[in-house]
Structures are given as C-alpha cells and as structure tokens.
N, C-alpha and C positions, 0 to 999 in steps of 0.2 A: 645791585649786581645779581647777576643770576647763576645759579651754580647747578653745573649738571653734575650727577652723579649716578656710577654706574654700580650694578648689583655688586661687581667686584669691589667698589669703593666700600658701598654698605657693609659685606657678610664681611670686609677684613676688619671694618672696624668690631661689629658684634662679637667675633670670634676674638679676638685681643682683649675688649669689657670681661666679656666672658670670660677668660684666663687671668686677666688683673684680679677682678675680685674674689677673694680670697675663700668668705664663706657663704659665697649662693647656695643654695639648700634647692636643687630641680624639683626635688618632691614636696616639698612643704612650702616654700616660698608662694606667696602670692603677692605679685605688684601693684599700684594703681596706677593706673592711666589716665589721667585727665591733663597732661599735656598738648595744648592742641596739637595735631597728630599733622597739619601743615607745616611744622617748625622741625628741624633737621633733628631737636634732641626728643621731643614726644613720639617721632613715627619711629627713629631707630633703636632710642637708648629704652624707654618706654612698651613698643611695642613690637619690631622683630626681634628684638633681642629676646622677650619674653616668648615670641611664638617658636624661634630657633632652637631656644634653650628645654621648652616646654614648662617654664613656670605659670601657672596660673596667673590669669590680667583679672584685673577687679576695673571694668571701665566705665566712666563716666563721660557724659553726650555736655556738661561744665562745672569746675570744681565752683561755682557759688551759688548760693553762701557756704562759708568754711563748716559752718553747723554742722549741713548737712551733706558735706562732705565727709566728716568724722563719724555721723552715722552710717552711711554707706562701707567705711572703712572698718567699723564696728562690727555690722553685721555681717560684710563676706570673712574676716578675718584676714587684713590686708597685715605682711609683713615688714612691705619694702617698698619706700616710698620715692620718688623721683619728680624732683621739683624746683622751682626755682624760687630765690630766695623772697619773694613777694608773697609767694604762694603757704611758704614756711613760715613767715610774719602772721599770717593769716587765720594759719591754726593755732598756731600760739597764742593771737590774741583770743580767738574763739576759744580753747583752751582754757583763760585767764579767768572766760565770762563764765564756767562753769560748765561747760561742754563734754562730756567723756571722751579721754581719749582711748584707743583700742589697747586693752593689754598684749595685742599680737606682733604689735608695731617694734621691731630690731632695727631696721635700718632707712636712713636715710639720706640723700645723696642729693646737693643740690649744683645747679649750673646754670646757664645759660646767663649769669651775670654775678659779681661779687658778692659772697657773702661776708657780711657785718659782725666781725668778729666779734661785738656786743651782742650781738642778739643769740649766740650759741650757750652762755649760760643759761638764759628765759625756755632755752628750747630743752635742756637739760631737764631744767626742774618742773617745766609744766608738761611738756610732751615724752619726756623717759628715754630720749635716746641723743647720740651723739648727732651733728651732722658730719658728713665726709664730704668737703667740698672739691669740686672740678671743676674742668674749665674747657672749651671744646671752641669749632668755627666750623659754621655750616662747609666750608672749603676742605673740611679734615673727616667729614662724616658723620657724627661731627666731635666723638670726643678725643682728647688729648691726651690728659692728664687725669687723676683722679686718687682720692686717699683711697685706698683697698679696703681697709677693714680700721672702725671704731678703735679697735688699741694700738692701730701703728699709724692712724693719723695725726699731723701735725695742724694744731688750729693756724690758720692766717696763709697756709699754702694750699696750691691744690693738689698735690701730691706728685706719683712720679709720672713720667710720662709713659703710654703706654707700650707692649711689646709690639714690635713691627715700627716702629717709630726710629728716625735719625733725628739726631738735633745739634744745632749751632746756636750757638752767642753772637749776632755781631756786634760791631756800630753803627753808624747811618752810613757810614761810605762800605759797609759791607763787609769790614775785614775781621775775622775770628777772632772772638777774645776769650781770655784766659777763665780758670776756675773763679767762680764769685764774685765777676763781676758783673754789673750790671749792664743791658743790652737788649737788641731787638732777636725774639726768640722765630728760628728759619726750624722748618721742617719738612723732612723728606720722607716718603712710606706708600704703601700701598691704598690706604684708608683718603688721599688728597688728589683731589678733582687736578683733572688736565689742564683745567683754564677756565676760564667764564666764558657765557654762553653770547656770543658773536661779540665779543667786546675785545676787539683785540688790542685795544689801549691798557685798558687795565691789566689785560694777563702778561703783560709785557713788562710794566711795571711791579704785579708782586710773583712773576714764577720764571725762575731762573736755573738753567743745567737741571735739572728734576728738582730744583729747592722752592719752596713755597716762603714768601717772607711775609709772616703774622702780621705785621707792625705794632707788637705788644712787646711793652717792656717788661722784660721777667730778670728773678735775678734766683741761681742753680745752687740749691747746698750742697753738701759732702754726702748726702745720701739718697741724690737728685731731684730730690722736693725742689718743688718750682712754686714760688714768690710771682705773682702776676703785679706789677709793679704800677703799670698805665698801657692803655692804650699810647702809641706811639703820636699819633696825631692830636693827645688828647693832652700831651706833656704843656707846661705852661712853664716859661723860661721871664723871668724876675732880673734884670741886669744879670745875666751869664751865670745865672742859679736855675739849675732844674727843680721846679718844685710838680711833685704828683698831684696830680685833683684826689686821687685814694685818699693819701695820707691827710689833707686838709678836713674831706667829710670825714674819717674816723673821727679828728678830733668832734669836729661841732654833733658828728651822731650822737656823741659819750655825751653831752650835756643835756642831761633830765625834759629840759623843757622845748627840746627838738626834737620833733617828729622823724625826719628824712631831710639830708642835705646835698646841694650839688655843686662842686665848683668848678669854672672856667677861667679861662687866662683871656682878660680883655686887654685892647691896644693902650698905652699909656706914650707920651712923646718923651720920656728922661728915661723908664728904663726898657721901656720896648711893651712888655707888659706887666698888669698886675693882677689878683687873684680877684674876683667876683665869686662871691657864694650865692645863693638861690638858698631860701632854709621854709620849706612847712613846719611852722608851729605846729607844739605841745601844746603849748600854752599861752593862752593871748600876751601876760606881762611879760616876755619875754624882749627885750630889745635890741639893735643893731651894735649900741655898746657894749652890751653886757657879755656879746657871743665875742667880739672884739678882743675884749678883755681876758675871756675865757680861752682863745686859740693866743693873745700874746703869753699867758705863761706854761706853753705848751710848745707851742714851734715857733722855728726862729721866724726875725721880723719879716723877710722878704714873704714867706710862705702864709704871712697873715693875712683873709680878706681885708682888702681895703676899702670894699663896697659888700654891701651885704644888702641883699632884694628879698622880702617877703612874700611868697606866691603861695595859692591855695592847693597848686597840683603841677607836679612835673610833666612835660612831653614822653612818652615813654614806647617802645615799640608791643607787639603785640606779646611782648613775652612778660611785659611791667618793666623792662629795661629802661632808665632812663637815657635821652637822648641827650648828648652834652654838648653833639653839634646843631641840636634847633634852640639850645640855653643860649649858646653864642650869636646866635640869630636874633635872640630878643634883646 
C-alpha cells in the first residue's frame, strides 16, 4: 500500500513528538540518524523533527557494522538514539564484544517493530540507558504512541498515545468497547493520511467517518499505556481460543539457547488451527522437544507450538521486521 502524506500530516505529527517528550534538551541534544530516511520513522522521527526542533543530527550514509557506528556516536557526542529493535540488539551485542559505548548516550527510543522485553535488562547493563519503546504506522506519520521519558516509562508498553490523537477500542464488528479490554485499536487526528494512494479498496476497508482502523490488537491501562497485543491479522485462533504469536516468541525468546523466534497460526482440520514456530538457534543442541517442553510449562496447552521448524534467518522488511505473513507462506 502506498501512503501519501501531506506536510500537514508530517509537521502535526513532529509538533505532538516534540511536546510528548518530556526532556528534549534543543541545545545540547544531539541525535543519530541512521534510520533509512525512506522509511516514514527515519525521515520524520529522525530527521524533521531534528531539523524543526534544531537539535543537532549525527548522520550516517549505514548504521554497519554496529562497531562503528558506536565510534561515530563516540566521537560527535550523540545523545539520543532512535532505533529499531534490530538495530538495538546490535549494539548491545557490539557492546558485549568490548566496544565503547558513548558516555553521552541518555536516551533512547525504539519502534518500527516490538521490542523484547528481555533484551531491555542486556541494554541496561551494557549500554547505560533505559529504552522507551513506541509504536507508530506509516498511515499515522508515523508515530502513535510512545514512553516520554526513562522514569515514567512502562517496560512491555508503548506508552501513551500522543497529543492531537482520538482513540477507540473496538471489536471486529466495530462496536466501542469499554476500559481494559482488549481490541482493535481506531484512530482519528491530524498526523493520519486521507486514504491510500489510488487504491480505493483498501481505503474503504480501513478508513471510516474520519477513523482510521490500525488492525492492532492493543489493550489501554488506567493511565493510557497501550499494551500492543497483535497485529490483528496476525491473531491465531486454537478451537475458539485467541492465542498472540507476541506472547508465544516472548516465551521461546527467554530460553538461553534461542536466538529469535517467530510464530504463525497454520490450518489444522479438528481445531481450525494450530501454533507453528520458526526458532534461529543459539545453539546447535537445542531441540524441537526440548522448546516443547519449555513453552508447555509456561502457557497453556492450546498456545503451545505443535510444530516447531528450524531456519537460519527470517523474511524480514527493510526495517529487520520480521514478516509473519511470508512465514505462513512457507
């Protein structure tokens, strides 16, 4: 899908980042850029927002190797990093291998796909700062949501949504639903494209009365933290049990001799379907039982892979995202 947007979409979303985050420093701040600057969150959140705002960009032409991208980050004195959770794995690992990282470095903010709430202690201790995760769609500007600041963030959410922003709960037939429950999260605001670009099937299908419908399942706390739960198409239903593909990789990420996991919902004839994982080894002894084993005393039965496929590297879009509808493909 192609999504136009107009300067008005842009400077409302910057202007909103800009008032969400709590402690931007215009004078001192310096960001890095090495977001491809094609992708709705490296040209906006990355780079007008830095030229809007006037904070200094530290930019790089590609963030690899992570090395020396940490050297680079070293020597202009970057603050404030904007990344996606690939990219964050990256230095951390380079980090591990004995890498310096920048004592300049306060903050950093990851999106354009889930981050691993295991991997925020490794980032703690090796790299010195919290992450504040978000969560955005090229159709919104692209950001949404996002933690503000290191001590009022909530690990596992992406925080609130931002100023200029309406929002609804539904269900799949569309009807409003109450506090805390779970739903497909709709949005209405300045920062959200008209429509997609000649495709008048699609804009018909997710944009309604001025509401845009995400097709993400999110679920809204008491202090409007937003829980990104699943994609909505990406939901896997187990005999008339909704299970998350999220909540399956959490488990199998937490065990030691996984590298990166990815689950889909394949067809089964008794219960419609059942859970298939994809797992990159850590570690070659690692086997199809042993992870079995390790998700049955953790979630319940339906939510356990029943098939489990060993590959050397996920499908992933150009951002490291992995793709979980060309996994269903294979």
């Amino acid at each position: 899908k192609a999504v136009p947007l107009s300067h008005s979409n842009l400077g409302s979303n910057v202007f909103a980042t800009i008032e969400h985050f709590k402690d931007l420093d215009m004078e001192k701040d310096i960001v890095m850029n090495a977001l491809p600057n094609f992708h709705a969150l490296g040209f906006s959140s990355s780079g007008v927002l830095a030229m809007i705002s006037g904070i200094k960009q530290m930019v790089l032409p590609t963030f690899m190797p992570p090395e020396m991208a940490l050297e680079a980050m070293t020597a202009s004195g970057v603050t404030f990093v904007i990344a996606v959770p690939a990219m964050i794995s990256l230095l951390v690992a380079a980090a591990a291998r004995g890498s310096v990282v920048p004592s300049t470095l306060k903050k950093l903010v990851s999106g354009g796909d889930r981050f691993p709430v295991a991997l925020d202690v490794r980032v703690q201790r090796l790299l010195g700062v919290s992450v504040c995760e978000g969560y955005g769609l090229t159709e919104c500007s692209p950001v949404v949501a996002v933690n503000p600041s290191p001590e009022t963030r909530k690990v596992g959410t992406v925080g609130p949504i931002l100023p200029g922003f309406e929002y609804e709960v539904r269900d799949e037939h569309g009807t409003v639903l109450g506090p805390d429950q779970e739903g497909i999260l709709w949005l209405r605001g300045p920062s959200i494209t008209s429509g997609y670009f000649r495709d008048k099937e699609n804009t018909a299908d997710k944009f309604h009365d001025g509401w845009f419908d995400t097709g993400d399942i999110v679920k809204v706390d008491e202090d409007k933290y937003i829980t990104i739960m699943d994609r909505a198409s990406d939901l896997i239903i187990v005999g008339g049990f909704n299970v998350y593909p999220q909540e399956v990789e959490g488990v199998l990420n937490s065990h030691p001799k996984v590298r990166e996991a990815a689950a889909v919902g394949i067809s089964h004839t008794v219960s419609g379907q059942i859970v298939k994982a994809f797992v990159i080894r850590g570690e070659e002894d690692v086997s199809s039982r042993e992870l079995q084993g390790f998700c049955k005393d953790r979630l319940a039965h339906y939510k356990t892979p029943r098939v489990i496929e060993f590959v050397d590297e996920f499908p992933r879009n150009s951002l490291g995202k992995v793709l979980r509808r060309k996994l269903r493909e294979w």
